[in-house]
N, C-alpha and C positions, 0 to 999 in steps of 0.2 A: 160424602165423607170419605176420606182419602183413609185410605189401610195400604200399610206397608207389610209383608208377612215373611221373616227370612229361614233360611232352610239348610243346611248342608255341613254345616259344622260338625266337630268332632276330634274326637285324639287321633295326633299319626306323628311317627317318627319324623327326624326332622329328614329333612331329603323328600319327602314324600308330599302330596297333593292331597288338595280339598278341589270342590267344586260348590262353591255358594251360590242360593239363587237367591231371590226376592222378587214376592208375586205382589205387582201393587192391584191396589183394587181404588176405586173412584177417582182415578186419573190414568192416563197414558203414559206409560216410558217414555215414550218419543218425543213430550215436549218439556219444554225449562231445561233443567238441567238435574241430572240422578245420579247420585254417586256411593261410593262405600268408603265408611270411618270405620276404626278400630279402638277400643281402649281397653287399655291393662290396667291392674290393679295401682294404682296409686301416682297414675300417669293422665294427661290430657287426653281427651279426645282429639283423634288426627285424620284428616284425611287421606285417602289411599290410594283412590282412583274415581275419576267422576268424566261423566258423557254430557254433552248438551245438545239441543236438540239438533243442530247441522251434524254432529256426529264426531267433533271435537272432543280428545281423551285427555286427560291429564294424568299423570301416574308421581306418586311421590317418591322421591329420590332412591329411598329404601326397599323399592318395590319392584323399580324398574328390570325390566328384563325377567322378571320371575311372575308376574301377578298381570294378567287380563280383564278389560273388560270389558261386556258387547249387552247389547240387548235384543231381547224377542219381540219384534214388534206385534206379532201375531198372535204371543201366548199372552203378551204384557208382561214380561220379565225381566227382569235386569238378571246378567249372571257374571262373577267375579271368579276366574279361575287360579286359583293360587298353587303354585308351585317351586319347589327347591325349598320348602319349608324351615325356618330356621326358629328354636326356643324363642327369641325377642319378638318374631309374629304372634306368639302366643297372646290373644285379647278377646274381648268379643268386638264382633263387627256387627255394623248397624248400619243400613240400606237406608238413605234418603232420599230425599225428593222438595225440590224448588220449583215453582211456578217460572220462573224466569231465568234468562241464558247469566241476567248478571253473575246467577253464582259460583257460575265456572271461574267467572276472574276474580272471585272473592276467596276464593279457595279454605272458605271457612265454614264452621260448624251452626254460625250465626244466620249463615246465609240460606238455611234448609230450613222449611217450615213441618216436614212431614217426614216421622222418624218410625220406623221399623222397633220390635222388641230385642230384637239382637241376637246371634248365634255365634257359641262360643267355639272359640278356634284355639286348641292347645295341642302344641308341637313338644315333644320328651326330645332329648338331646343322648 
């Protein structure tokens, strides 16, 4: 059974940094493809940043240049570093996990079979 468990969230001024993790349990980081969504109150779930297993990243337009993401392959962790914080990141973010590399190019929420409980991320302005 696949458990995703995320961690790191919290309130910070905008300008400021989180450091999110997510400890998956009954699978490896390392293979398919892992990534991190966010959703705001009355908004879709979106993608943020996702890895596949050769170590391909994709980062969504919004994000780029502010937001990292890498994994442990030792601890089993995915971790997303967020920085230059800005109000409209304000969401929670939820750690997935796809058996296969397809869902890098699928770049959808469809495409993840194995969802984390989420940890909320609010940025005050």
């Amino acid at each position: 059974q696949v458990q995703l468990v995320e961690s790191g969230g919290g309130l910070v001024q905008a300008g400021g940094s989180l450091r999110l993790s997510c400890a998956a349990f009954g699978r490896t980081v390392s293979s398919g493809t892992m990534g991190w969504f966010r959703q705001a109150p009355g908004k879709e779930r979106e993608l943020v940043a996702q890895i596949n297993s050769v170590g391909r990243i994709y980062y969504a337009e919004s994000v780029k240049g502010r937001f990292t993401i890498s994994r442990d392959n030792a601890k089993n962790t995915l971790t997303l570093h967020v920085n230059s914080l800005k109000p409209e990141d304000t969401a929670m973010y939820y750690c997935a996990a796809s058996r296969s590399d397809i869902a890098y190019y699928m770049t959808s929420a469809a495409a993840y079979e194995h969802w984390g409980q989420g940890t909320q991320v609010t940025v005050s302005s």
